[in-house]
C-alpha positions as a Python dict, from the first residue, in 0.01 Angstrom:
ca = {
    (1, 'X'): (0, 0, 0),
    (2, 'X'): (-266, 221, -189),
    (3, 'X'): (-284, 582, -183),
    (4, 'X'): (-616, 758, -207),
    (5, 'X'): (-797, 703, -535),
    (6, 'X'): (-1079, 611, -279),
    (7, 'X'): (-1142, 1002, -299),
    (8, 'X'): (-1271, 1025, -611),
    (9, 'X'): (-1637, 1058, -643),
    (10, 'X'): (-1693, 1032, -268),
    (11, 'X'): (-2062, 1168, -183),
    (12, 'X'): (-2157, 1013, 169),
    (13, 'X'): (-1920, 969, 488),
    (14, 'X'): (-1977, 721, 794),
    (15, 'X'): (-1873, 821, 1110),
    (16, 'X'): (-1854, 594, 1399),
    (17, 'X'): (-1787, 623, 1744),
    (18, 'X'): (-1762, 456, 2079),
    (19, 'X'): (-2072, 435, 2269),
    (20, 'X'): (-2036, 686, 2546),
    (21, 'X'): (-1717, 842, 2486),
    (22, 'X'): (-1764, 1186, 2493),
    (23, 'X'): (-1423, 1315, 2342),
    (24, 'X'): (-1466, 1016, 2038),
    (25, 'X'): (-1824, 1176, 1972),
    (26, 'X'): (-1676, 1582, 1996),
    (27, 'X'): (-1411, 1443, 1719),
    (28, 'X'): (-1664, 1245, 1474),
    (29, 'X'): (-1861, 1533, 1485),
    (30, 'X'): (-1556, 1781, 1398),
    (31, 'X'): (-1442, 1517, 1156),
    (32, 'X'): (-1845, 1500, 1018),
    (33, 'X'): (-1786, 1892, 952),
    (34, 'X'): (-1488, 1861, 804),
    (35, 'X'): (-1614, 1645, 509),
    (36, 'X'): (-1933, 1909, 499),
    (37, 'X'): (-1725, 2191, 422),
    (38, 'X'): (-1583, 1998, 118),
    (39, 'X'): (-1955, 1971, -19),
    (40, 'X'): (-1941, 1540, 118),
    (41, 'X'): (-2251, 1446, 333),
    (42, 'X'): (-2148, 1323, 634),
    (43, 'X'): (-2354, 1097, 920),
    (44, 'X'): (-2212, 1007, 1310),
    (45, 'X'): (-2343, 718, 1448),
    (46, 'X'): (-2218, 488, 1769),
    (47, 'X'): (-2076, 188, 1635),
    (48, 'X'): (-2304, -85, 1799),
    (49, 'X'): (-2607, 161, 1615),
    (50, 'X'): (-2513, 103, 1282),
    (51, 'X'): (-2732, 1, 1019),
    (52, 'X'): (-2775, -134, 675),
    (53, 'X'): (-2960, 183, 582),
    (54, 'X'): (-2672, 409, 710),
    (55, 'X'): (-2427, 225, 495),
    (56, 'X'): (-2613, 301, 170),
    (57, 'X'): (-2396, 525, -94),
    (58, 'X'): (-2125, 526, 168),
    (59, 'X'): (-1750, 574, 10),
    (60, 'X'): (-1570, 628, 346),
    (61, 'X'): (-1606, 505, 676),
    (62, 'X'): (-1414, 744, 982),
    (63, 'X'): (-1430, 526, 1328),
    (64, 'X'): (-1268, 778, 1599),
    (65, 'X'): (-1210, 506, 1920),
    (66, 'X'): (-1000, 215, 1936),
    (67, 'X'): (-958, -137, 1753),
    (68, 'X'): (-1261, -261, 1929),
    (69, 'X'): (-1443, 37, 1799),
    (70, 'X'): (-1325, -48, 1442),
    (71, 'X'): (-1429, -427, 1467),
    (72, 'X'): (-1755, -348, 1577),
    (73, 'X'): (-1776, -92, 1286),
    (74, 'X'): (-1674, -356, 1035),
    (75, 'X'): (-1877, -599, 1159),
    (76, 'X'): (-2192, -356, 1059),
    (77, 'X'): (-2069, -241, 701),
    (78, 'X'): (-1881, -552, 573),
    (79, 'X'): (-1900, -652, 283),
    (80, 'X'): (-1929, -300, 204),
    (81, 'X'): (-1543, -225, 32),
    (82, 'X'): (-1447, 90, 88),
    (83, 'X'): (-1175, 276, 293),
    (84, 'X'): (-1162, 316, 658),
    (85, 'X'): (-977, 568, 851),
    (86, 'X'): (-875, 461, 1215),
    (87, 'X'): (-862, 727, 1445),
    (88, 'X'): (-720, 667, 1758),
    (89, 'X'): (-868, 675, 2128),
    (90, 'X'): (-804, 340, 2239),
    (91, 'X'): (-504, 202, 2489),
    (92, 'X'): (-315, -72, 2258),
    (93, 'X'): (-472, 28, 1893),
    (94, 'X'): (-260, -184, 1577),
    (95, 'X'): (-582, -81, 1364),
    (96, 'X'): (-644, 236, 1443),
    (97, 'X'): (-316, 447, 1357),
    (98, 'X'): (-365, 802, 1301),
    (99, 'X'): (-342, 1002, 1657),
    (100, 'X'): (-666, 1193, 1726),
    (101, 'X'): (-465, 1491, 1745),
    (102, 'X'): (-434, 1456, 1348),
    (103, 'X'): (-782, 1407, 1254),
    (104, 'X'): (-792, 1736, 1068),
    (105, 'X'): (-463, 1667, 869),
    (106, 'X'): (-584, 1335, 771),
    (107, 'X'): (-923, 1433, 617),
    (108, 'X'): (-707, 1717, 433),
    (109, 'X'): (-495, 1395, 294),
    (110, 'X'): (-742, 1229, 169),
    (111, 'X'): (-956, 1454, -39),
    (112, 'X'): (-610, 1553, -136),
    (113, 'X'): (-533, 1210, -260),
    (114, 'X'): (-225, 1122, -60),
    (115, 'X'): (-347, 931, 272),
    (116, 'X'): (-236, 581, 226),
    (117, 'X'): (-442, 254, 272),
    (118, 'X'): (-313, -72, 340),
    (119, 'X'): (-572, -381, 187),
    (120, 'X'): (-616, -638, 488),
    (121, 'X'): (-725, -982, 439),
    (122, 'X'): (-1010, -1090, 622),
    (123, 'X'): (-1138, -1454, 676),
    (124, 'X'): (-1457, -1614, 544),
    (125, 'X'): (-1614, -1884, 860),
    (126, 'X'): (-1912, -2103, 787),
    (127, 'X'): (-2046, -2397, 1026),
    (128, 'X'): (-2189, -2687, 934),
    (129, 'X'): (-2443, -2899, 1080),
    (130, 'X'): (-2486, -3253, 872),
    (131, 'X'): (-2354, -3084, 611),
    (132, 'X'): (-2564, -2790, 624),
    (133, 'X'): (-2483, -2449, 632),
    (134, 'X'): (-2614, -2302, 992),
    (135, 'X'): (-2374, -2019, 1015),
    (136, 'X'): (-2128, -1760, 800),
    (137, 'X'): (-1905, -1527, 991),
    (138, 'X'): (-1636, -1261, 872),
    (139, 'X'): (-1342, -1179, 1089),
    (140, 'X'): (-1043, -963, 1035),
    (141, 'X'): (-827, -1075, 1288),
    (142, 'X'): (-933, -1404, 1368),
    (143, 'X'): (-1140, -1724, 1473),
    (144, 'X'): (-1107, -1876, 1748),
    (145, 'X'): (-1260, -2219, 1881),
    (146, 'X'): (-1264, -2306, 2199),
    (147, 'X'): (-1435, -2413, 2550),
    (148, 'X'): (-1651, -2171, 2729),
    (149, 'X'): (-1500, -1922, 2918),
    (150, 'X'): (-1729, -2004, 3212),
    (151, 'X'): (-1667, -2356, 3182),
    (152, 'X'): (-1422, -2541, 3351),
    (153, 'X'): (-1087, -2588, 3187),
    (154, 'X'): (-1046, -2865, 2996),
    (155, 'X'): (-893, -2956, 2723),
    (156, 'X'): (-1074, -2970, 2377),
    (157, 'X'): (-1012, -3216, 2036),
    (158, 'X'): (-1024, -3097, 1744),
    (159, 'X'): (-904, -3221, 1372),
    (160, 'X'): (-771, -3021, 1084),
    (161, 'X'): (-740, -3052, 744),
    (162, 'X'): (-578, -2849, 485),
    (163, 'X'): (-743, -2852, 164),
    (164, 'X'): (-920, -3147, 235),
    (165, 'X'): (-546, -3345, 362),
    (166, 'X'): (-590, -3433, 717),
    (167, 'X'): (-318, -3200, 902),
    (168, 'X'): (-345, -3320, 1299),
    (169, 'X'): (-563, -3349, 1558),
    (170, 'X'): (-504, -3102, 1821),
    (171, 'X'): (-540, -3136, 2208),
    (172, 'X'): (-550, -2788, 2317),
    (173, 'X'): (-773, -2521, 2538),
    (174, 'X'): (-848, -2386, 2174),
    (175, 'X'): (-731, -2351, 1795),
    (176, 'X'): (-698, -1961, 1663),
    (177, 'X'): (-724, -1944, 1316),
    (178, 'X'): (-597, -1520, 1286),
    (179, 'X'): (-530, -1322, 996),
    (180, 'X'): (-140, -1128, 971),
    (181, 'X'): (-352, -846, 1044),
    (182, 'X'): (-513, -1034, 1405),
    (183, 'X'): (-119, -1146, 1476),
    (184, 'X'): (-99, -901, 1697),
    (185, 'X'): (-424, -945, 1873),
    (186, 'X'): (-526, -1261, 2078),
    (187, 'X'): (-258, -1521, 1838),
    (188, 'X'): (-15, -1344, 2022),
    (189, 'X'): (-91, -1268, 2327),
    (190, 'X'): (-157, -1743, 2304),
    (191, 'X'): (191, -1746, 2173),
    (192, 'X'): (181, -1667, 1745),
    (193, 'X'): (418, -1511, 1548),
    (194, 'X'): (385, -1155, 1462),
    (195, 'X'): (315, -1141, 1022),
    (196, 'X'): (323, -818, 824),
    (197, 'X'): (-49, -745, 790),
    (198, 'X'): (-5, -692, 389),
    (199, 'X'): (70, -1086, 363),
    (200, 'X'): (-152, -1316, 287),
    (201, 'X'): (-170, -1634, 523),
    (202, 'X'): (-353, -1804, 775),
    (203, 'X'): (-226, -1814, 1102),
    (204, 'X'): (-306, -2194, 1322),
    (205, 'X'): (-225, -2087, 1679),
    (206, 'X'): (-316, -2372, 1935),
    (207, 'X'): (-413, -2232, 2287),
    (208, 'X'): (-217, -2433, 2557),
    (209, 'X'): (-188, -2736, 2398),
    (210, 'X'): (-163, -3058, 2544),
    (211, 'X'): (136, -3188, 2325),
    (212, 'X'): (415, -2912, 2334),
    (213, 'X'): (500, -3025, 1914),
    (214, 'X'): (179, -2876, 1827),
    (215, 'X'): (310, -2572, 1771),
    (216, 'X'): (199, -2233, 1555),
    (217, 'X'): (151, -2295, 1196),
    (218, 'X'): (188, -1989, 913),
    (219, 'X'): (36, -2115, 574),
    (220, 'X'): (-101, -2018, 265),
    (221, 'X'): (-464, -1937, 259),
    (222, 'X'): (-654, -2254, 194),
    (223, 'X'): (-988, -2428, 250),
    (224, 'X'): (-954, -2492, 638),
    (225, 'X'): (-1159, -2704, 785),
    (226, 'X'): (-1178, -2784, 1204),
    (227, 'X'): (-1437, -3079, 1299),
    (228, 'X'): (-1532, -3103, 1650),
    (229, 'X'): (-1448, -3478, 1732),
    (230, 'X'): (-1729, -3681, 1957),
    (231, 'X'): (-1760, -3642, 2311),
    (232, 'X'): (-1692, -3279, 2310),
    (233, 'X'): (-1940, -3016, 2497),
    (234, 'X'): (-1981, -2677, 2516),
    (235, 'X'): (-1762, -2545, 2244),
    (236, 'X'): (-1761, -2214, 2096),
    (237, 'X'): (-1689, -2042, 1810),
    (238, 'X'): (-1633, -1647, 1822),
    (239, 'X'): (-1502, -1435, 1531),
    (240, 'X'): (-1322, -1094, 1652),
    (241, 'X'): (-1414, -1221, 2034),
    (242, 'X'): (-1774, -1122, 1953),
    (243, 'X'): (-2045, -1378, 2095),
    (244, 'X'): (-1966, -1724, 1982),
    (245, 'X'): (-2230, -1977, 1836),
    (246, 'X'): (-2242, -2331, 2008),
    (247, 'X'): (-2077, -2644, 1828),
    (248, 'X'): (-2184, -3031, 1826),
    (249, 'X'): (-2028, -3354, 1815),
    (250, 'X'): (-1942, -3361, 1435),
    (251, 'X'): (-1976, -2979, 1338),
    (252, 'X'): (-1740, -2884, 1117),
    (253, 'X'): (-1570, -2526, 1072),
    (254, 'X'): (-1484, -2439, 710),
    (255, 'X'): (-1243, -2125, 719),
    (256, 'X'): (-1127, -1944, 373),
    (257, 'X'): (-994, -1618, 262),
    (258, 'X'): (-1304, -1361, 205),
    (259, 'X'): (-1291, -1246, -149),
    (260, 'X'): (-1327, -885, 24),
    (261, 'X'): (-1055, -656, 136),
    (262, 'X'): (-1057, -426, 411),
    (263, 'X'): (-831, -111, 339),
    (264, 'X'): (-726, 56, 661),
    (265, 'X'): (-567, 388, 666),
    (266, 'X'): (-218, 412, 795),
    (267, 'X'): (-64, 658, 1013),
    (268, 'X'): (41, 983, 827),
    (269, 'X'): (423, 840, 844),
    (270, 'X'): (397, 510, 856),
    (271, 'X'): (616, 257, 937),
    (272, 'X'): (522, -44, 1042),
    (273, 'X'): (815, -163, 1206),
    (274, 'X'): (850, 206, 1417),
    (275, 'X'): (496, 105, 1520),
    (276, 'X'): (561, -268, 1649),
    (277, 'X'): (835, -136, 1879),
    (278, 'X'): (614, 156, 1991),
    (279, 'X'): (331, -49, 2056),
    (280, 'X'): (523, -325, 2211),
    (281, 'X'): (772, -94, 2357),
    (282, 'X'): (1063, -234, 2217),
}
């Protein structure tokens, strides 16, 4: 965990919001003011608006909504490495930690220097075509391959290696590949383990597979690569469940760690295991 050196020398402030929620807007505004007051430019912008111009000289990014909020927001600013503060409006929010009720006190924290920041791992996806490059994707939580959701159910093959050392071939609706930070999300709601988001390791969590030994894998980060085995149609890959690209017979999925962080705020008094059992109502 890192406290707030991210304050120094902080000129320009990003704030996002959720598209059409009105109380998110009335508090990125307030929050915007805030940072004014202390002599920091601030600009609001709905998430899904953002641009490359808005992110320039940016040394804070505020995103008042939920986790989908956030991932939207990081998709538009990443690589861009600097500290974002969650705050929360969504229903379920792991991300997003600080109550909206404590926007003010969290602002005051960090020019103060003592709101906290947790450095998340996020993963690095690029698919190739005949060995070519067609397509590089970040995610924070996770990737996931898998059938159309439109499509049928059926199940999919798929074959893994490990730095380059064939692993298995899985028969499954799908293969997550999530971050500890995405254990929480869609790994395990497909039956993952839960991992302290400040590890680093990649999470394999097949979807329904068809042999019940294929079972969630936790390893190190690595060179991960998933080739789509012949015969296969309409297979998908999303990152963060945005809009998946297509795969082929013999695409192949290379998956590493992203030399980038992503530093999240954490709730004024955090504890991480006080907010598994809330959120999960332990």
């Amino acid at each position: 965990m890192l406290s707030s050196d991210f304050n120094k020398n902080i000129k320009r402030v990003l704030v996002s919001y959720k598209k059409g929620a009105e109380e998110a807007l009335k508090s990125a505004n307030y929050v915007c003011g805030l940072f004014k007051q202390n002599g920091i430019e601030g600009i609001v912008k709905p998430s899904m608006g953002i641009t490359h111009s808005d992110t320039k000289g940016v040394g804070l990014v505020v995103v008042c909504g939920g986790d989908g909020t956030l991932l939207i927001t990081l998709g538009k600013i990443f690589p861009l490495e600097v500290p974002i503060i969650g705050i929360d409006f969504g229903t379920l929010g792991f991300l997003v930690e600080i109550p909206e009720r404590k926007k003010q006190e969290a602002v005051e924290r960090f020019i103060g220097g003592s709101l906290e920041f947790i450095p998340r791992m996020a993963l690095d996806i690029e698919v190739l075509r005949k060995g070519k490059s067609i397509e590089k994707l970040v995610s924070l939580n996770e990737a996931t391959v898998a059938r159309e959701k439109s499509i049928h159910a059926r199940v999919i093959n798929l074959t893994v290696s490990v730095n380059d050392v064939w692993l298995n071939d899985f028969r499954a609706d799908g293969l997550i590949v999530a971050t500890p930070t995405g254990s929480t999300a869609y790994s395990l709601s497909a039956g993952g383990p839960i991992v302290q988001p400040d590890m680093d390791a990649f999470i394999l969590t097949p979807i329904c597979p068809h042999t019940l030994s294929n079972r969630p894998l936790i390893i190190n980060p690595c060179e991960l690569k998933i080739k789509i085995l012949p015969q296969e149609r309409d297979i998908f890959i999303s990152a963060d469940g945005r809009d998946g690209l297509k795969l082929y017979d013999g695409d192949e999925v290379i998956i590493k760690k992203h030399s980038s962080k992503v530093y999240l705020s954490t709730s004024l008094d955090y504890d991480y295991w006080n907010v598994l059992r809330t959120k999960l109502n332990w």
